[in-house]
C-alpha positions as CSV (number, residue, x, y, z in Angstrom):
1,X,40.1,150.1,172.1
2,X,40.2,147.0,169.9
3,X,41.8,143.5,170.3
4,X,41.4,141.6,173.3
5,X,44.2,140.2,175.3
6,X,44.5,137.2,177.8
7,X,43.4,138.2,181.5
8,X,44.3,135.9,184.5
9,X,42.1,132.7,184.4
10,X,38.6,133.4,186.6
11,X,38.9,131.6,190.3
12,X,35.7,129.6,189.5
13,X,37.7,127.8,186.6
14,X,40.7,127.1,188.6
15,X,38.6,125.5,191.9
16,X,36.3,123.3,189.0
17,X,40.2,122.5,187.8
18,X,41.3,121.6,191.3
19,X,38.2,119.5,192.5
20,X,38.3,117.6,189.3
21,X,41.8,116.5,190.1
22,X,41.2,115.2,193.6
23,X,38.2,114.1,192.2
24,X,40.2,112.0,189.9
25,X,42.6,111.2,192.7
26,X,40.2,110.0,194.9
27,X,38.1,107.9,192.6
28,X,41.6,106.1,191.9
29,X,42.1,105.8,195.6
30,X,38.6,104.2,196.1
31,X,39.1,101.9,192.9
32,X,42.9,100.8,194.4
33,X,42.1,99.4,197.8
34,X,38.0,98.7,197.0
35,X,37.7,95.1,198.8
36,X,35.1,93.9,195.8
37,X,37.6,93.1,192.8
38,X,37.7,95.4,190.0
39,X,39.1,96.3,186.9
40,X,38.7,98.5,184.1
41,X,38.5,97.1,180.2
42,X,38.5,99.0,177.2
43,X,36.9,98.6,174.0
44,X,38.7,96.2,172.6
45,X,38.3,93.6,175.5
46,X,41.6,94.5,177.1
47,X,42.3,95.3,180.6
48,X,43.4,98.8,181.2
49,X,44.0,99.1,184.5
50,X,43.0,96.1,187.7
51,X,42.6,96.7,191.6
52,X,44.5,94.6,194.4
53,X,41.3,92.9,195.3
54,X,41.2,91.3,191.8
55,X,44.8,90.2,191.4
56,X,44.1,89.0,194.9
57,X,41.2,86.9,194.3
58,X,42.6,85.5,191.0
59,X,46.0,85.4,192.8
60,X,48.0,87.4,191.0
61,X,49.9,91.1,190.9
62,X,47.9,93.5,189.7
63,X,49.8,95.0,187.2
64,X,50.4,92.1,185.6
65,X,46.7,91.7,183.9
66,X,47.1,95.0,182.0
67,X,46.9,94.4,178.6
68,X,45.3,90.6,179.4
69,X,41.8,89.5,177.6
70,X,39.2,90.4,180.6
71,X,37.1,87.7,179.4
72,X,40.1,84.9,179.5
73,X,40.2,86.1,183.3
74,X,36.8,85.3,184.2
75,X,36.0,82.9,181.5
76,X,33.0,84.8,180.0
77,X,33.9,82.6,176.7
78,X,32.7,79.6,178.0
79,X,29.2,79.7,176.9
80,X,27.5,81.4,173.7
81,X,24.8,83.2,175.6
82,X,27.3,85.3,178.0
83,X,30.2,85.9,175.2
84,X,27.6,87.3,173.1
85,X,26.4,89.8,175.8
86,X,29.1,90.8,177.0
87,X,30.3,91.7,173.4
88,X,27.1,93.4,173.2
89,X,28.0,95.8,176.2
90,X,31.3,96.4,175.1
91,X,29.9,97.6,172.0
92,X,27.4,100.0,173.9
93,X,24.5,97.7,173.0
94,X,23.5,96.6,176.1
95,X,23.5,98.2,179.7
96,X,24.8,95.3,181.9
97,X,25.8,91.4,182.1
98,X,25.8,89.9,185.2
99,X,27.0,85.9,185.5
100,X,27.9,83.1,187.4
101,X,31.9,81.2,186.8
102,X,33.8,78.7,188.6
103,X,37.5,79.8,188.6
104,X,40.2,78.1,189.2
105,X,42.8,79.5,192.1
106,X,46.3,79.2,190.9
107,X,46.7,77.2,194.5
108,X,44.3,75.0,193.5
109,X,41.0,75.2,194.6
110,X,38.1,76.3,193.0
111,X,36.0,80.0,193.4
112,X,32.9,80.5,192.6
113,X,32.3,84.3,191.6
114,X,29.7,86.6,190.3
115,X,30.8,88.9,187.3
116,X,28.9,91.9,186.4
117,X,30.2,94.3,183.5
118,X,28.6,97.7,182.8
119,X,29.5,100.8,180.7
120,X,31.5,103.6,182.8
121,X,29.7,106.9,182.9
122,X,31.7,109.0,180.5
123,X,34.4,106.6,179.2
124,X,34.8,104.4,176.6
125,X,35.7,101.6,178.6
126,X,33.7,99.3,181.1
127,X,33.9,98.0,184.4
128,X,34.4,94.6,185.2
129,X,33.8,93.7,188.9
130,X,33.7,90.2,190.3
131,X,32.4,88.8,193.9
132,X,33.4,85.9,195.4
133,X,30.3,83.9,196.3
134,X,31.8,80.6,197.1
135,X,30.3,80.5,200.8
136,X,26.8,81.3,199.7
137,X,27.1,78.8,197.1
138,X,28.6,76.4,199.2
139,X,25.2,76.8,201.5
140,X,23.2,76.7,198.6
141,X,24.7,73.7,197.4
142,X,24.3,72.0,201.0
143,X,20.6,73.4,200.9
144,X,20.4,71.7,197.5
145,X,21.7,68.2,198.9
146,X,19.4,68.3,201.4
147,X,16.3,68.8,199.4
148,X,17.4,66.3,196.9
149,X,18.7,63.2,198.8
150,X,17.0,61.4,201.0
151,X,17.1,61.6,204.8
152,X,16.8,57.4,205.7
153,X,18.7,56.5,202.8
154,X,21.3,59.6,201.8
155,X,20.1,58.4,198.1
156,X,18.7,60.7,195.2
157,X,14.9,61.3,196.2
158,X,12.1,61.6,193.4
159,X,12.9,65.1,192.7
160,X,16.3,64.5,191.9
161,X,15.5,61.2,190.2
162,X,13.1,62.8,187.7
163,X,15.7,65.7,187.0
164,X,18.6,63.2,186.2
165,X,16.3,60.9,184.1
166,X,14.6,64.3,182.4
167,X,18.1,65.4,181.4
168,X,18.8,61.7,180.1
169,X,15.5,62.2,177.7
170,X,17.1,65.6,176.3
171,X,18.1,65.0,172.7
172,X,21.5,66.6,172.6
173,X,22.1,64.3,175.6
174,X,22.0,61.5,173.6
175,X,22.5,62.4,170.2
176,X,26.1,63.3,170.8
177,X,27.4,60.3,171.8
178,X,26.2,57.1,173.5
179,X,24.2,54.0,172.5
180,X,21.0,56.4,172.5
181,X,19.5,54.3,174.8
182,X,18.0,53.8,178.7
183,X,16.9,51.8,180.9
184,X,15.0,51.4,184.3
185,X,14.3,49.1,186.9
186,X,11.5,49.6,189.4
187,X,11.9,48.4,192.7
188,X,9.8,47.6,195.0
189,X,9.9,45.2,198.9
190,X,7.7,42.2,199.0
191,X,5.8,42.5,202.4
192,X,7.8,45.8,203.9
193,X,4.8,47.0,205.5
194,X,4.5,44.2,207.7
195,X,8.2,45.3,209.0
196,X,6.5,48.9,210.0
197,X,3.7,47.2,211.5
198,X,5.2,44.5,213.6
199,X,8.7,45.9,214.3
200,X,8.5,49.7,214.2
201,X,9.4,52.0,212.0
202,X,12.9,52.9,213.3
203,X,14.1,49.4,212.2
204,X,12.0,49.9,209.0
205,X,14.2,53.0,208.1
206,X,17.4,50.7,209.2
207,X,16.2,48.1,206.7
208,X,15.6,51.0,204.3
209,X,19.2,52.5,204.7
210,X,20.6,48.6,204.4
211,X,18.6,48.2,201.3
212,X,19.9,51.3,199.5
213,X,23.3,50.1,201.1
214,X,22.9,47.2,199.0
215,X,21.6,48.5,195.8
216,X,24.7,51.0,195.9
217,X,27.2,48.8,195.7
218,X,24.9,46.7,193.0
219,X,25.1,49.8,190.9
220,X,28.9,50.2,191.7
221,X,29.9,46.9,190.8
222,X,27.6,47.0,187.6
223,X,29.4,50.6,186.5
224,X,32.4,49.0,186.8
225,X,34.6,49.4,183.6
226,X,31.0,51.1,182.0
227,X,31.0,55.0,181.3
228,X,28.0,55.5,183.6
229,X,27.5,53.9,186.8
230,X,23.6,53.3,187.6
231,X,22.1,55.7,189.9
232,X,20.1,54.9,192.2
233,X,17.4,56.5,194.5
234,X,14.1,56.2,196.4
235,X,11.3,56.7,195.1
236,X,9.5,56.9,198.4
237,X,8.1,54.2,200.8
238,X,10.0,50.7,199.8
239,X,10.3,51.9,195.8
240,X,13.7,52.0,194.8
241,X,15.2,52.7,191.0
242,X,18.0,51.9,189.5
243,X,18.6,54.7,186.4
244,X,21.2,53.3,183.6
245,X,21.8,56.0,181.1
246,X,23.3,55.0,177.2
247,X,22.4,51.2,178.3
248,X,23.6,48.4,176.1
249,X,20.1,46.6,175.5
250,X,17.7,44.2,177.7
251,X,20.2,42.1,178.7
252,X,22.4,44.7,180.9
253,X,19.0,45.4,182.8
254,X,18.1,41.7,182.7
255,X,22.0,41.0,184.8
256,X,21.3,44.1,186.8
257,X,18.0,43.2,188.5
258,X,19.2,39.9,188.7
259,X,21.8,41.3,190.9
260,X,19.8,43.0,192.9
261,X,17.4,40.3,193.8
262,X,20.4,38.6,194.8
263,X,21.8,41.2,196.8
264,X,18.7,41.4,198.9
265,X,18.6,37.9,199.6
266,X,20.8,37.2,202.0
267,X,19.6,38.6,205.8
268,X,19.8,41.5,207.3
269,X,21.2,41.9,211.2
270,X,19.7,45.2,212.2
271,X,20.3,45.9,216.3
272,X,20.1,42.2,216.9
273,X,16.7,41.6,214.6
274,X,17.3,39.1,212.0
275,X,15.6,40.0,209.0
276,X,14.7,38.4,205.3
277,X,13.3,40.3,202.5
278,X,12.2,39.8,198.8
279,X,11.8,42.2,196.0
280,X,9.9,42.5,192.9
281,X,11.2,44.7,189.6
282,X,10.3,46.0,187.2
283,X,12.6,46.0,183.9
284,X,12.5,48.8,181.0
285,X,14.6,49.3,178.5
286,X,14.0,51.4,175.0
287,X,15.7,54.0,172.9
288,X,15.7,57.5,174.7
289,X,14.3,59.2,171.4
290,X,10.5,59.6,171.6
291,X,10.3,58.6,175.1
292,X,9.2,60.7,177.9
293,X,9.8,60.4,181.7
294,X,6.4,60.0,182.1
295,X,5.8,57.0,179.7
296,X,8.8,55.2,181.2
297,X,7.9,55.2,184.3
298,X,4.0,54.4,183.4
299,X,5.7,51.4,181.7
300,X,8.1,50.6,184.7
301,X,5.3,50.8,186.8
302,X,3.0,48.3,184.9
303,X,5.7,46.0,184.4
304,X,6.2,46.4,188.4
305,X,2.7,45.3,189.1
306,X,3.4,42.2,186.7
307,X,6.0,41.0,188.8
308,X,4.0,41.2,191.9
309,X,1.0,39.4,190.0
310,X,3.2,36.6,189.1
311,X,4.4,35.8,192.4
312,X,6.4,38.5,193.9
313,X,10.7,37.8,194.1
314,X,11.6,38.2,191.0
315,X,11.5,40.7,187.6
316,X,9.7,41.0,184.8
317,X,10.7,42.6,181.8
318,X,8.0,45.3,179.9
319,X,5.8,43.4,177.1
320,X,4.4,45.3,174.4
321,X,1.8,43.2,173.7
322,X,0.8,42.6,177.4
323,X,1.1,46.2,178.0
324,X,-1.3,46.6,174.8
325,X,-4.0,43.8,176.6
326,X,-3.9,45.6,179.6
327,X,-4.8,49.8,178.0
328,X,-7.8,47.6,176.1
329,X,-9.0,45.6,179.3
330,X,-8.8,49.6,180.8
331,X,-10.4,50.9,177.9
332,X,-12.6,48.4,177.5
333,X,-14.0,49.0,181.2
334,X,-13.8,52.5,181.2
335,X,-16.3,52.5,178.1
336,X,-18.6,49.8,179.0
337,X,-21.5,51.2,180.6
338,X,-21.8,54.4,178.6
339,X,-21.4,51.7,175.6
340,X,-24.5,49.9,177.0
341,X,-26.6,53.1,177.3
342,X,-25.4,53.9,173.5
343,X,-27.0,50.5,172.3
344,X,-23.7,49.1,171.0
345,X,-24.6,45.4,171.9
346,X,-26.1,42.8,170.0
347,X,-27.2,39.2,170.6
348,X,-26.3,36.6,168.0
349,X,-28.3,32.6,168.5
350,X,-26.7,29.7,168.5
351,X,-28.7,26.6,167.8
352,X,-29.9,23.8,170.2
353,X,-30.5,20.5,168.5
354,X,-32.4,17.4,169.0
355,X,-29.9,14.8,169.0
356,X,-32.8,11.9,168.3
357,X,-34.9,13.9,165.4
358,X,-32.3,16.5,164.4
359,X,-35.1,19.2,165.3
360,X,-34.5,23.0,166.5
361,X,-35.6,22.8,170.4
362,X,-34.0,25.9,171.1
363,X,-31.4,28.6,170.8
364,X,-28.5,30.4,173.5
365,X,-28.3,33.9,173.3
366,X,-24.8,35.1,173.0
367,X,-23.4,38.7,173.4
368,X,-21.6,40.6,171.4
369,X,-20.1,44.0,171.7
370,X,-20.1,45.8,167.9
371,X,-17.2,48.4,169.9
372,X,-16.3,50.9,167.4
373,X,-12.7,50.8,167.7
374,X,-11.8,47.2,168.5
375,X,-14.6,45.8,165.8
376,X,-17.3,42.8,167.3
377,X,-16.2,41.4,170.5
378,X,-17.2,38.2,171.7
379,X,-18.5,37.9,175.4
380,X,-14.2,37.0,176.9
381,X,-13.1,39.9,176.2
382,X,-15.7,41.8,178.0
383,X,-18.1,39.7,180.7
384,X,-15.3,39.5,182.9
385,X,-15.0,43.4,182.9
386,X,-18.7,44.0,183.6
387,X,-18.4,41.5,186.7
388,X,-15.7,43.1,188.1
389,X,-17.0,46.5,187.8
390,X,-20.8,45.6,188.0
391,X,-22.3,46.9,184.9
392,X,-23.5,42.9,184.5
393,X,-26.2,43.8,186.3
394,X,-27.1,46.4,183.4
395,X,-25.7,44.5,180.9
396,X,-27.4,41.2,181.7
397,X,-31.0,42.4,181.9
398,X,-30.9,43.8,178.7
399,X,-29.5,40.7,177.4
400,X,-32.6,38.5,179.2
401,X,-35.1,41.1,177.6
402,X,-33.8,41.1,174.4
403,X,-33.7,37.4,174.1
404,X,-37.2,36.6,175.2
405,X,-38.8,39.7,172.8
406,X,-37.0,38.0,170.3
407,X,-38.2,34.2,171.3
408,X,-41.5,35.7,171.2
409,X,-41.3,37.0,168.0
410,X,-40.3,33.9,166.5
411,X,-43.2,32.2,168.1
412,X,-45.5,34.8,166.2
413,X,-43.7,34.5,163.0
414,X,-43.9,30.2,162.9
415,X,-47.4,29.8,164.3
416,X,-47.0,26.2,163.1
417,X,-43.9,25.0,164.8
418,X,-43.3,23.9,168.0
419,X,-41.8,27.3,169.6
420,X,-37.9,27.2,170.6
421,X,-37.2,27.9,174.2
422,X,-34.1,30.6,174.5
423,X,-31.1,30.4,177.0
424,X,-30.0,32.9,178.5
425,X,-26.5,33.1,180.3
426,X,-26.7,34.7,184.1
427,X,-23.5,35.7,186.5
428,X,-23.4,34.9,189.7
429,X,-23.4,38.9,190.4
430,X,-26.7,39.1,188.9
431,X,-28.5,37.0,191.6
432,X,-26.6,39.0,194.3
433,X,-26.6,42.6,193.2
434,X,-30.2,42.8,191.8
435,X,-33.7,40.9,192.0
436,X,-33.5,38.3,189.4
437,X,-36.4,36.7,190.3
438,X,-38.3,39.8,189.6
439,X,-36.7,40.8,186.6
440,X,-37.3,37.6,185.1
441,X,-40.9,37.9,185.8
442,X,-41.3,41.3,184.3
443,X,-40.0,40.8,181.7
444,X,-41.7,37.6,181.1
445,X,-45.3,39.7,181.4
446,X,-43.9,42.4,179.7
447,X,-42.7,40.1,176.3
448,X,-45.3,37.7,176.8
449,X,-43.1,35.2,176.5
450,X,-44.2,31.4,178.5
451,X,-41.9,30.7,181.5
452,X,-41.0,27.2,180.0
453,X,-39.6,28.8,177.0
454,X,-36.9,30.2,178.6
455,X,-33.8,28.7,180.2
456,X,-31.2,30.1,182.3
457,X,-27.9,29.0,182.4
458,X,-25.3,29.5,185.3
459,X,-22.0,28.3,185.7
460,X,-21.0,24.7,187.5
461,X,-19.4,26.4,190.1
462,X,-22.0,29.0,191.0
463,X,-25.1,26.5,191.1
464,X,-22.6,23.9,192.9
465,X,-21.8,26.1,195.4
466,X,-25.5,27.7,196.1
467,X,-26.6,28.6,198.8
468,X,-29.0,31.0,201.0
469,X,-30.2,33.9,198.5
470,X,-28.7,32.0,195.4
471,X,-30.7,28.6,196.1
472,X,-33.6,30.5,196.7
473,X,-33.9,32.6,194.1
474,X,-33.3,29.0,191.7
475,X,-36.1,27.5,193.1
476,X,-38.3,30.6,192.6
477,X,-37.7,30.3,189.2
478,X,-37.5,27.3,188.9
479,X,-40.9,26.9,190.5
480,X,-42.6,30.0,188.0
481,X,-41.8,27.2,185.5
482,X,-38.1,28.8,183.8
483,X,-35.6,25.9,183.2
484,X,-32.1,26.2,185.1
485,X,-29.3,24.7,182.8
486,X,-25.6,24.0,184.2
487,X,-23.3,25.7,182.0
488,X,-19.9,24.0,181.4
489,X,-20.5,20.9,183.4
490,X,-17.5,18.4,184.6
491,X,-14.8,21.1,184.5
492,X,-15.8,21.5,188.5
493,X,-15.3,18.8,191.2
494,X,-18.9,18.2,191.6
495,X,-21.0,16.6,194.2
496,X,-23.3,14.2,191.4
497,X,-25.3,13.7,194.8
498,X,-26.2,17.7,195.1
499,X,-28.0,17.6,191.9
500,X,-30.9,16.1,193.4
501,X,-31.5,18.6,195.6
502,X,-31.0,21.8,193.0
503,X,-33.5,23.1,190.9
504,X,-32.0,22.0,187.5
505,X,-33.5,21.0,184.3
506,X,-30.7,21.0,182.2
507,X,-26.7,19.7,182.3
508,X,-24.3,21.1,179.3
509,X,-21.6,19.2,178.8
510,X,-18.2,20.8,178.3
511,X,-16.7,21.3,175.0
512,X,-13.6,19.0,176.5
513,X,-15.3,15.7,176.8
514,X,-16.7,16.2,173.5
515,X,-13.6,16.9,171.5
516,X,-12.1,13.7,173.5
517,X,-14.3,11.9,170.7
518,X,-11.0,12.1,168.2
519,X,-11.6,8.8,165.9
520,X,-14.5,7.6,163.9
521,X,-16.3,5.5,166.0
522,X,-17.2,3.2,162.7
523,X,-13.4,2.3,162.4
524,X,-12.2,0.7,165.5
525,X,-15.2,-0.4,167.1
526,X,-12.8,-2.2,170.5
527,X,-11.3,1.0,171.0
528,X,-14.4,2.9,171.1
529,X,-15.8,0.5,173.6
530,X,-12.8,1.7,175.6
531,X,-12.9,5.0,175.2
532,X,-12.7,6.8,178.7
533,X,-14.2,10.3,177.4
534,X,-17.2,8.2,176.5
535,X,-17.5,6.2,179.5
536,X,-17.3,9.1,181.7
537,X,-20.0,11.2,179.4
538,X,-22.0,8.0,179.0
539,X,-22.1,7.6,183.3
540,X,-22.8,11.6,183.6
541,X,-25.7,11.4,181.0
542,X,-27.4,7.9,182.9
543,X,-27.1,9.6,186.2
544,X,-28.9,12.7,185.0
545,X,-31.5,10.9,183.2
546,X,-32.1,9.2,186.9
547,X,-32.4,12.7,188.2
548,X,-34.7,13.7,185.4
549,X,-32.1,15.7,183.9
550,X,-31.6,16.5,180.4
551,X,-28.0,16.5,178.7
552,X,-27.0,18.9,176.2
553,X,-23.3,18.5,174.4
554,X,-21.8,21.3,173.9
555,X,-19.0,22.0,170.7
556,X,-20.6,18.9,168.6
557,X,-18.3,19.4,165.3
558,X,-18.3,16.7,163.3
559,X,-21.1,13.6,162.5
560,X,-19.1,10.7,164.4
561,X,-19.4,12.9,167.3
562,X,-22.9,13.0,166.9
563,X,-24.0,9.5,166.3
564,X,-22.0,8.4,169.1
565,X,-23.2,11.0,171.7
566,X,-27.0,10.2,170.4
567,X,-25.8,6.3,170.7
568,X,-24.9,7.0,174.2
569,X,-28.3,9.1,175.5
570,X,-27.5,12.7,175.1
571,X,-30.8,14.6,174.4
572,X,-29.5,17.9,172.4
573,X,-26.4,19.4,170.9
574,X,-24.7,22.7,170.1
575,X,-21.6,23.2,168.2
576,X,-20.5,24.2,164.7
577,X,-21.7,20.9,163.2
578,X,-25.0,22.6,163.2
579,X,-24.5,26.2,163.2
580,X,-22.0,28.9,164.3
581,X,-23.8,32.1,166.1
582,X,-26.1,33.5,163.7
583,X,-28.3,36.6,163.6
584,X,-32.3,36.2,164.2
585,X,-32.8,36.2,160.9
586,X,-30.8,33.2,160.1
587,X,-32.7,31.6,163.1
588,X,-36.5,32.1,161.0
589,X,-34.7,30.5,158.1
590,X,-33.7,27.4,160.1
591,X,-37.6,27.0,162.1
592,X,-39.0,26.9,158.6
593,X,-36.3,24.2,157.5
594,X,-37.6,21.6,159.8
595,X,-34.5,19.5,160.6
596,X,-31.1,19.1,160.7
597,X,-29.8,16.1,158.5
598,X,-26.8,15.4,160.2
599,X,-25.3,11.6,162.0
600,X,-26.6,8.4,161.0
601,X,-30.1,7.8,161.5
């Protein structure tokens, strides 16, 4: 039989028909009265269909968003990153966006909701479903507030400080708009500690909260008809900053720490306790490019610290150049024993001249540092370092070694001439923090070197004030036959009297009471008889002689200064008139030259 003809449709067909209808009927069912809000959006961005939870939550019927832009709804335009995604998953690129929006309730107050948008299974559309998170966020937020403000003070703490002044640094914060510019001041309480210590700390975190009280309104007052009003926040301890983003130069700082100081001058009443207070700060302010957060506040710091060195109550605005003195003073002390070990000092001679036959007696040695980044350093920039930090101790006995080898030398080398004694410059430190006494005498065997040929000088205010180990050690030297010489003498308030009881051979007169000799004495002969330099030089000199002291002048620069010292007793001289600070060499050449043919005769 051929053909076929249409039998009755097979019951397994019509129940697959029948469950995918209530299928159907209950997925719309579940969609309707879901609580999370839903709705469905087509290709083309439109909404095709929306639950009661969603017209709910944006406040709204339901029915009335069909055919609306989904992503006008739930403002997924608003940045680039989330518009682009979300076109990406309507186009079937990508398998989900999830995001975070603020929305705005048509009765006014704000939602914070989570929108999610993936591909339905099987349709061409996707599903747009949105939570309202605005009571976790709220708690986060709270959570957020509390690890980011202080607890005393309710200000900004550090975290929070450094994420505000980070985001300042950002170049598209300043770039767009602004003066392109910031600027910091660095607070810190003179003396808060003492507060703590005598008072307690619960009134130290009253005085804290006052303080920031204070500061608040400072910044308030100063943001006044300004874009940004500072912000301010502690640091931790007694530090407090003031932030000022897009600031107009130095002297909106300048006025603002001005007002501060002033604002924590008058006294605090704190539970009956009546309390005064000073502050130092310290004042930055640059352009925003090429600055970090960690520079600034190295800077702020520093500039902090400069305040408190110069007296504490006031501010002090960042130097270059002081800032630049300070990195090589640290640089310089950071490199200086390593730079002693590498052989990168040198000693230079300057002469010591017979002021009555114009013969070399002797030479000083004077260190130099040949650094090789800051070039030949002269003993200021340096000495001061290797005090503080001890590598004198190092420094100077390679320095006393050096010197008498090279005395030696030249003893060997001019056979015929009277040999030079060599002066050697000695800290303070160096009597305390080694054996001097035994290091001088080592290296006295060691070079060969006669006692008598060397000198030692020491400062005016370190033999003055000798005592105990100091003295001792003087007179042991003094006693194995090395001359002591006072370095710099009449800058001190001496005791002439003490003298007599030290174990000195030698005063050098400071350069001062030299260069008071200003007119040729040859010119105005009643003047010079009045000259109160020379008296005073002239009474120094005859009371040394007494003691059986000899003078040296130091900074002798020109021939009337000469003659008249000579005229007036003084035994040697030093200074440029003869010779700056030479190499050893120069020193061989100058023994074989016999005299120096300077003064009148």
């Amino acid at each position: 039989m051929s053909g076929t003809s249409e039998g009755p449709t097979p019951a397994a067909d019509l129940d697959r028909s029948a469950v995918t209808d209530s299928d159907h009927t209950t997925y719309q069912c579940v969609f309707a009265t879901a609580p999370l809000a839903m709705a469905v959006v087509d290709r083309a961005g439109l909404v095709a269909g929306a639950n009661a939870a969603f017209g709910e939550l944006l406040g709204t019927d339901p029915d009335t968003l069909t055919g609306r832009v989904a992503a006008d709804l739930v403002d997924l335009a608003s940045d680039t990153r989330s518009w682009h995604a979300y076109r990406e998953v309507l186009r079937g690129r990508q398998a989900k966006l999830r995001c975070t929006r603020r929305l705005k309730h048509p009765e006014g107050h704000s939602v914070w909701v989570q929108v999610t948008v993936a591909p339905l299974s099987g349709q061409t559309g996707v599903l747009l479903s949105v939570a309202d998170i605005s009571a976790r966020h709220e708690l986060q937020a709270r959570l957020r507030h509390l690890q980011m403000h202080d607890p005393v003070t309710r200000l900004p703490n550090r975290t929070l400080f450094f994420e505000r002044l980070s985001a300042a640094l950002e170049a598209e914060s300043y770039e767009q708009s602004g003066t392109g510019r910031i600027g910091l001041c660095y607070l810190d309480l003179d003396g808060f500690k003492a507060v703590n210590d005598t008072l307690g700390h619960r009134v130290g975190d009253r005085l804290l909260a006052a303080v920031a009280e204070r500061l608040t309104r400072v910044a308030d007052e100063a943001g006044y008809a300004r874009a940004v009003t500072p912000l301010v926040a502690r640091l931790g301890g007694d530090e407090f900053a003031l932030l000022v983003e897009d600031s107009t130069g130095t002297e909106q700082l300048a006025e603002l720490a001005e007002s501060a100081l002033k604002a924590l001058e008058e006294p605090f009443d704190l539970a009956g306790q009546r309390l005064s207070l000073t502050a130092s700060i310290g004042v930055v302010e640059r352009h925003a490019a090429g600055t970090t957060a960690t520079g600034l506040m190295q800077a702020a710091d520093t500039t902090l610290y400069w305040a408190k060195a110069d007296g504490k109550a006031r501010w002090t605005l960042f130097d270059p150049e002081r800032n630049a003195h300070r990195m090589t003073r640290q640089a310089l002390s950071s490199t200086l024993r390593p730079a002693i070990e590498r052989g990168e000092f040198a000693l230079e001679y300057q002469p010591l001249v017979g002021m009555e036959d114009g013969r070399l007696s002797g030479v000083e040695a004077l260190i130099r540092w040949n650094h090789p980044q800051f070039g030949t350093l002269t003993p200021n920039r340096f000495i001061g370092l290797a005090e503080e930090d001890g590598s004198i101790v190092q420094l100077g006995r390679w320095a006393l070694a050096t010197a008498c080898r090279q005395a030696r030398r030249w003893q060997q080398a001019h056979p015929d001439e009277p040999p030079i004694f060599v002066s050697v410059n000695v800290a303070v430190r160096q009597v305390w923090d080694s054996d001097l006494v035994a290091d001088v005498a080592e290296i006295l065997a060691e070079t060969g070197l006669a006692p008598h040929l060397l000198q030692l000088e020491l400062t005016e205010s370190a033999v003055m004030g000798s005592a105990g180990r100091p003295l001792q050690a003087l007179q042991a030297l003094s006693d194995m036959g090395v001359r002591i010489a006072i370095d710099d003498f009449g800058t001190g308030y001496s005791n002439l009297a003490y003298l007599s009881r030290l174990p000195v051979s030698t005063l050098k007169l400071d350069g001062s009471f030299v260069r008071g000799f200003q007119y040729e004495a040859d010119k105005n002969p009643a003047i010079t008889a009045n000259c109160a330099d020379e008296v005073i030089v002239e009474a120094m000199i005859q009371l040394a002689h007494r003691l059986g002291i000899t003078v040296t002048a130091e900074c002798v620069e020109t021939s009337a200064q000469a003659t008249r010292l000579r005229r007036i007793g003084c035994d040697t001289g030093q200074g440029w008139l003869y010779s700056r600070p030479v190499p050893p060499d120069r020193i061989s050449e100058l023994l074989g030259e016999q005299t120096y043919a300077v003064g009148n005769p």
